[in-house]
C-alpha positions as CSV (number, residue, x, y, z in Angstrom):
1,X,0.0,0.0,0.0
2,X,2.9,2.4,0.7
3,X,4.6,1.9,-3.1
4,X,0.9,2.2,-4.6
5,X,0.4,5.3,-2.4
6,X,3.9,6.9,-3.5
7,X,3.1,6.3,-6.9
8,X,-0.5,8.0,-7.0
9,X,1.5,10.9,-5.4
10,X,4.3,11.0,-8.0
11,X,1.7,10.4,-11.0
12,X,-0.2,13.5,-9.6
13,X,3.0,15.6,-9.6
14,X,3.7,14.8,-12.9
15,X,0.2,15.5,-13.7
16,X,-0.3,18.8,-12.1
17,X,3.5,20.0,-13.2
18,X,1.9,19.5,-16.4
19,X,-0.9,21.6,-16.4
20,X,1.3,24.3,-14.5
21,X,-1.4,23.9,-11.6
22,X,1.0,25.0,-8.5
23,X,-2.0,25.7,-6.0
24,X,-2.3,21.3,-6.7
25,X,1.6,21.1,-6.2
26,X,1.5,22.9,-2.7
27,X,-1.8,20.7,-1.8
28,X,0.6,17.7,-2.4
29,X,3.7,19.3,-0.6
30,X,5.8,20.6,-3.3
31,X,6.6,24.0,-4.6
32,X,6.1,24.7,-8.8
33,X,9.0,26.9,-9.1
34,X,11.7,25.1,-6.9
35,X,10.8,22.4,-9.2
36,X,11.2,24.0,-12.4
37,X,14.5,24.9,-11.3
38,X,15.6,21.1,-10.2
39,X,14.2,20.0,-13.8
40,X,16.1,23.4,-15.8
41,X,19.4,21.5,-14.0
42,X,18.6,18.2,-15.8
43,X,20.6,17.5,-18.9
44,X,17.9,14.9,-20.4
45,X,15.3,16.4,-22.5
46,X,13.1,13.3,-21.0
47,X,13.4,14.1,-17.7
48,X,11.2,17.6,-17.8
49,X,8.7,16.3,-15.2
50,X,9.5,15.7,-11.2
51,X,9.6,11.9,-11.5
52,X,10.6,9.9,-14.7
53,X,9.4,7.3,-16.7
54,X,12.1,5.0,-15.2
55,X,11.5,5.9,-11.8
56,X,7.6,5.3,-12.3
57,X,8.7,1.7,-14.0
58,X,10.6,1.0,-11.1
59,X,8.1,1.6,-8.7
60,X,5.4,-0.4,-10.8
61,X,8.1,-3.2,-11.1
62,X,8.1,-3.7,-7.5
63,X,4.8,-3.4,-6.5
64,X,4.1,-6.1,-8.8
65,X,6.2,-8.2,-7.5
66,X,5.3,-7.4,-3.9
67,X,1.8,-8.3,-5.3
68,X,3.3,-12.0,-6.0
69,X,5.2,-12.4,-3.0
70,X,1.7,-11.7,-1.2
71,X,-0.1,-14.2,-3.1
72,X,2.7,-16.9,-2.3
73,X,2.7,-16.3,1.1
74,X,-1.0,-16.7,1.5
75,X,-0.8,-19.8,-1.1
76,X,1.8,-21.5,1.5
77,X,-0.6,-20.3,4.9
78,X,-3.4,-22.1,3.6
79,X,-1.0,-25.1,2.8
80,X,-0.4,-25.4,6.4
81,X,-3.7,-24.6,7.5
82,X,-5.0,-27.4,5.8
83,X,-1.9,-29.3,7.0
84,X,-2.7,-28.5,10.4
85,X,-6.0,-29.9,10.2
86,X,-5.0,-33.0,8.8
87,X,-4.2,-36.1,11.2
88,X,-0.8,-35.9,12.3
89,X,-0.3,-32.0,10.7
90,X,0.8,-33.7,7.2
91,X,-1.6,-33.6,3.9
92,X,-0.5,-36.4,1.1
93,X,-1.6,-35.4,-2.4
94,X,-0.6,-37.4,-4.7
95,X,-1.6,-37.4,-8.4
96,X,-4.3,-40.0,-8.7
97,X,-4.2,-43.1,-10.6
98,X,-1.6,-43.0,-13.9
99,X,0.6,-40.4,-11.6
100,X,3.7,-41.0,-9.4
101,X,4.0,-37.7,-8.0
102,X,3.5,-37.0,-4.2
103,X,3.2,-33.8,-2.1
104,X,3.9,-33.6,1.4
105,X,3.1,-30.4,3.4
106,X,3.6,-30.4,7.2
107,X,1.7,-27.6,9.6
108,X,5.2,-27.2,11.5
109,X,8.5,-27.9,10.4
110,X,8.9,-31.5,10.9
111,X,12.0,-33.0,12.7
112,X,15.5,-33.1,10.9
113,X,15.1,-37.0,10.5
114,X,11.9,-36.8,8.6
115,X,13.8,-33.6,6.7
116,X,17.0,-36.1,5.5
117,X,14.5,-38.7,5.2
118,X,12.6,-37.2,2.3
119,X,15.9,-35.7,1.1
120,X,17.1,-39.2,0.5
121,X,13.8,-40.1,-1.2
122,X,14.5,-37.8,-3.9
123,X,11.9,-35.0,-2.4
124,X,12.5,-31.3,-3.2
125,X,11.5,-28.2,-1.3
126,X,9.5,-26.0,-3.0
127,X,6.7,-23.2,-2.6
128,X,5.9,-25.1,1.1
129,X,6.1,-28.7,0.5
130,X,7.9,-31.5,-0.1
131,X,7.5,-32.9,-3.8
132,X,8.9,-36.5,-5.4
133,X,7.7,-39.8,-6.1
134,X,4.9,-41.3,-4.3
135,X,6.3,-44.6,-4.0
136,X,9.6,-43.0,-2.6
137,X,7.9,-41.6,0.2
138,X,9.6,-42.0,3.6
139,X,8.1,-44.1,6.4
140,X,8.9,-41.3,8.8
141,X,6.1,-39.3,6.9
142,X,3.7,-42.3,6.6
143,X,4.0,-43.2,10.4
144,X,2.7,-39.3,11.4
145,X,-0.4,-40.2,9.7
146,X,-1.3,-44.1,10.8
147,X,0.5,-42.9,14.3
148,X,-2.5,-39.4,14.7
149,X,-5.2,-41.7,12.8
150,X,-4.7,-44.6,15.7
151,X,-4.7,-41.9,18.7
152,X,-8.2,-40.0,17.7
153,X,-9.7,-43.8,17.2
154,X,-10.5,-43.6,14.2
């Protein structure tokens, strides 16, 4: 929200400088003439506004990709929300039938046996689980789920 906000205010600034509107300069805190003056020192004829192009594509540039980062981060919360709720804080989805690939996603960090465990097994880290072969998978991981499923009675 604080990059989006700092670009409206830097779009406006071009856009009132623009119209030569400095009554809409002061309302935004800046002063028409002190900025004529920083521009006149410029040697680019592109740079004859108070922000650039670049520094506007810079500022988009990152706020997309804060955008992503946000959208990851919630993707891997829900992960381990549904983890959490699963017997023994682990969700298995594998594929179906004709696939071999498994995902493993644990609620809490999982000991560093189970870690090495799936390491040997071929699984890879990645956007917050554990990935490989279904077959592969470790009996560490498969003895969190029998282990939770034969406490509640089920």
């Amino acid at each position: 929200m604080k990059r989006i906000a700092e670009r409206t205010l830097m779009r406006n600034a071009n856009r009132l400088y623009r119209k030569v509107d400095a009554e809409g300069l002061k309302a935004l805190g800046l002063n028409l003439e002190s900025l004529r003056m920083n521009i006149a020192k410029l040697e680019s004829w592109q740079d004859q506004q108070p922000y650039a192009k670049y520094q506007l594509a810079n500022l988009g540039g990152r706020i997309t990709v804060d955008k992503k980062r946000l959208e990851a981060v919630k993707h891997r919360q829900k992960k381990a929300a549904e983890a959490a709720a699963a017997p023994g804080g682990v969700t298995i989805k594998t594929g179906g039938e004709g696939s071999s690939w498994a995902m493993v996603t644990f609620a809490e960090k999982p000991e560093r046996e189970i870690l090495n465990a799936l390491r040997e097994a071929g699984f890879h880290w990645g956007h917050g689980s554990w990935t490989g072969t279904a077959e592969k998978l470790p009996a560490e991981v498969r003895v969190l789920i029998v282990t939770n499923e034969h406490e509640r009675g089920q």
